[in-house]
C-alpha positions in Angstrom: 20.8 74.9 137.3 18.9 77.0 135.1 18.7 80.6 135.5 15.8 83.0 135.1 14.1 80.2 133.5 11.2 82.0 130.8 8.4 80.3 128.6 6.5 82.1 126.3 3.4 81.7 124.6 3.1 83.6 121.2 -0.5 82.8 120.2 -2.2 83.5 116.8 -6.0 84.1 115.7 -7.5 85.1 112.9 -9.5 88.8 112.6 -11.3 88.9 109.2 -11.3 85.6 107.5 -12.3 85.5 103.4 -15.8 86.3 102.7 -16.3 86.6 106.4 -18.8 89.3 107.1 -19.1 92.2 110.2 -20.6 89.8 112.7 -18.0 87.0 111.9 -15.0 89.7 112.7 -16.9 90.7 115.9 -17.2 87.2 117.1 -13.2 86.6 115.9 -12.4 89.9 118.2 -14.7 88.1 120.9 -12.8 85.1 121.0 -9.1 86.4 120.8 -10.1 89.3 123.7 -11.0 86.1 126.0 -7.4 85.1 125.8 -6.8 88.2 127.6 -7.6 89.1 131.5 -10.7 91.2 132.8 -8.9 93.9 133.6 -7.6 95.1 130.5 -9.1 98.6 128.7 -11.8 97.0 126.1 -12.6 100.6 125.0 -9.0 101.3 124.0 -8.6 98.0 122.4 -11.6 98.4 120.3 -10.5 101.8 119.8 -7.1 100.8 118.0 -8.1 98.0 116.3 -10.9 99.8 114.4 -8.9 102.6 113.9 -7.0 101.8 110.5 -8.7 99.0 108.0 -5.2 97.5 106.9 -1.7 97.7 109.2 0.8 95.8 109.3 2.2 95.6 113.5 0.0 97.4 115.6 0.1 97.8 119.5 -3.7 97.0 121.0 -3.1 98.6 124.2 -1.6 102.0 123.3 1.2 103.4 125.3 0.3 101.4 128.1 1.9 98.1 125.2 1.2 95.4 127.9 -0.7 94.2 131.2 1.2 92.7 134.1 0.3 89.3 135.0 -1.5 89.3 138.6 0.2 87.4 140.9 -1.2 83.8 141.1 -1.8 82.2 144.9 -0.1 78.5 145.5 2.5 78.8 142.3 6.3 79.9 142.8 7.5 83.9 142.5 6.7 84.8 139.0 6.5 87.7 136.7 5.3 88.5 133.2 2.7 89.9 130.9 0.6 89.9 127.9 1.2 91.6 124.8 -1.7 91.6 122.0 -1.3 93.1 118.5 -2.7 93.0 115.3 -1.0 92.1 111.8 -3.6 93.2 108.9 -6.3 90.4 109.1 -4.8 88.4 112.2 -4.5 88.9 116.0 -1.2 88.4 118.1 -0.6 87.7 121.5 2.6 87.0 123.5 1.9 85.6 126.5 5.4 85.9 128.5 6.3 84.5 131.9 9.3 83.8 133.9 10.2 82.0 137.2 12.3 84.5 140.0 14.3 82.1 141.4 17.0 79.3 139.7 15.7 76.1 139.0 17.1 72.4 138.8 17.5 70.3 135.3 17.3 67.1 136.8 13.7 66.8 137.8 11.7 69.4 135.6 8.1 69.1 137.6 8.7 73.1 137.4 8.3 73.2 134.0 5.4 71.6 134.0 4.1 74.4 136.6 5.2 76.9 134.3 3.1 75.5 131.1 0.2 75.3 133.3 0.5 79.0 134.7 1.0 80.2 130.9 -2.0 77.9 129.4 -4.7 79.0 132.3 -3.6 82.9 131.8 -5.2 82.4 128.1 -8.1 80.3 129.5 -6.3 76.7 128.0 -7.8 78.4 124.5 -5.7 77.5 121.4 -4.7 79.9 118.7 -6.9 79.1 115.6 -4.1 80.0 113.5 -1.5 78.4 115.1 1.1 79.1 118.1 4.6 78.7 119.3 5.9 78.1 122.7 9.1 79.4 123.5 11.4 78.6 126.6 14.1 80.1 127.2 17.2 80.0 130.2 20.8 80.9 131.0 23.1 77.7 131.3 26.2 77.8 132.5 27.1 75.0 130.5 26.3 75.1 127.1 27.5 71.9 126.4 25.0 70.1 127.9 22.1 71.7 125.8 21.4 69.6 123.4 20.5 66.8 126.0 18.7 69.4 127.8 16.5 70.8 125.2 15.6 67.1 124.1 14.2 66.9 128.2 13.0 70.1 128.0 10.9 69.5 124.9 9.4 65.8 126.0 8.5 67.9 129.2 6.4 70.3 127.4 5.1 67.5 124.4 5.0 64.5 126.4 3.9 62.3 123.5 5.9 64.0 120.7 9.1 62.6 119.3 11.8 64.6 119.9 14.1 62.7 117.7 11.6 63.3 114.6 10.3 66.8 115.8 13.8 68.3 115.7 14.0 70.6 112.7 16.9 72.5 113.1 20.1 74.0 115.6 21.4 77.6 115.2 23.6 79.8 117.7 22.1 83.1 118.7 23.5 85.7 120.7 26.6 83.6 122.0 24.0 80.6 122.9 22.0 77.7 121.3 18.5 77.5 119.7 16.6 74.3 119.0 13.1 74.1 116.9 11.0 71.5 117.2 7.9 70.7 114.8 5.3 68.4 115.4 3.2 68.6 112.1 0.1 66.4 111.2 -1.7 66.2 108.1 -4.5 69.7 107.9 -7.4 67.8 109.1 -5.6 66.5 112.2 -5.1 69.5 114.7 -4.4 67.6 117.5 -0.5 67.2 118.2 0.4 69.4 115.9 3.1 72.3 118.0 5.5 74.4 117.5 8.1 74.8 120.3 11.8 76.5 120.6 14.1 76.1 123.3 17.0 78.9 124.0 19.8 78.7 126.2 22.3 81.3 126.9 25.4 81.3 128.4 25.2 84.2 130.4 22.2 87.0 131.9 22.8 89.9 129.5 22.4 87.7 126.6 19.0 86.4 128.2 18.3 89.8 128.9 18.7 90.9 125.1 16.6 88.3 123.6 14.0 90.4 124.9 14.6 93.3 122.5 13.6 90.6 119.1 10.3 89.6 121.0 8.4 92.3 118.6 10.6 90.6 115.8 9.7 87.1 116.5 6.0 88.2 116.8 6.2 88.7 113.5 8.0 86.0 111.9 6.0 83.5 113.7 2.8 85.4 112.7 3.9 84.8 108.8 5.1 81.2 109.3 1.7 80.2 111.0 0.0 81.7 108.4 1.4 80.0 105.8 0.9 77.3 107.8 -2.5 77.5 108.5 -3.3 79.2 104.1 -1.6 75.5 102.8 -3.6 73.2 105.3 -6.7 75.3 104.4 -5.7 74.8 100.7 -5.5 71.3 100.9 -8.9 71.1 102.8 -10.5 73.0 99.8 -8.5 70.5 97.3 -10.1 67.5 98.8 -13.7 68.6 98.7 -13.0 69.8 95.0 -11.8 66.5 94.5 -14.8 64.7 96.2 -17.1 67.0 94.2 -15.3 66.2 90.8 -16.0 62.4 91.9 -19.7 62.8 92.7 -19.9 64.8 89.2 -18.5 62.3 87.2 -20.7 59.9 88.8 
């Protein structure tokens, strides 16, 4: 069994692009604001984010941080939230929800539940910068994780290759985290993913990853964009290299 079984989204956008101009930034805050429900205070979003022209980790909602997921009709007991933020020129969300009850490994149709419930909260939109989907679970045997996070992932990124997408192993906080990487060449977006799966051998160690979400918000941030500033690189090497063609032509 898996216990308090969590997946998180941790979605990225970009806010003022290079050479992008007032109306491109409005349509960029436009676009990442539709990731987020109705109900959320648009004046005191707008309000922060135009408040300071450069910061490096800033809170959208104020004091208020995050807004509660509403509870969904026909899916199991669940809780969570969403959690937007801004890094200088980018936008942030975590998108965080949980089952309430324990839930088998041997048939993961839950899981798939989960990912569905997580997707439609941000409208099935991607992040245009890039995004990372976290799940994470107490196991009472750790032993058994590496088999598991290999199901877990293929459950998640059905037509990914888990053997080949498996970039690394670590322990953290008594338990075990995988990363998987599915990584394309820049002009392919489709399949590309970013996924880490956490298990933990006990409920206070789940409880305390919590307390490095705001950290993890930000590491992800800079990976995807480097990510996202070397695939855009490349693009613009290409089309130099075209053009140098066409020139000596």
């Amino acid at each position: 069994m898996l216990g308090y079984p969590t997946l998180n989204l941790f979605l990225y956008d970009l806010r003022a692009g290079l050479g992008q101009n007032e109306a491109d930034i409005e349509q960029n805050r436009a676009d990442f604001k539709r990731k987020l429900p109705a109900r959320f205070d648009n004046a005191l979003f707008d309000q922060s984010d135009n408040g300071l022209f450069e910061t490096e980790y800033l809170e959208l909602l104020g004091k208020d941080r995050v807004i509660q997921l509403s509870p969904v009709p026909d899916f199991p007991k669940h809780d969570g939230y969403y959690y937007p933020v801004r890094f200088n020129d980018s936008y942030g969300l975590l998108l965080n929800c949980s089952f309430a009850e324990d839930q088998e490994t041997s048939d993961l149709t839950w899981l798939n539940t989960l990912q569905k419930l997580v997707a439609d909260c941000v409208g099935n939109q991607k992040g245009t910068l890039g995004e990372t989907w976290v799940f994470s679970a107490q196991l009472d045997y750790l032993e058994q994780s590496a088999e598991l996070a290999t199901k877990i992932y293929k459950t998640l990124m059905p037509d990914a290759d888990a053997d080949e997408n498996q970039i690394g192993q670590s322990d953290f906080l008594g338990g075990v985290i995988f990363e998987f990487w599915g990584y394309h060449s820049p002009a392919q977006v489709e399949g590309k993913h970013h996924v880490i799966i956490t298990f933990y051998a006990d409920k206070n160690a789940l409880d305390r990853e919590t307390e490095f979400y705001s950290d993890w918000m930000s590491l992800l941030w800079y990976r995807h964009k480097i990510t996202w500033a070397y695939n855009q690189s490349r693009t613009v090497a290409h089309k130099l290299k075209q053009g140098a063609v066409q020139i000596q032509a």
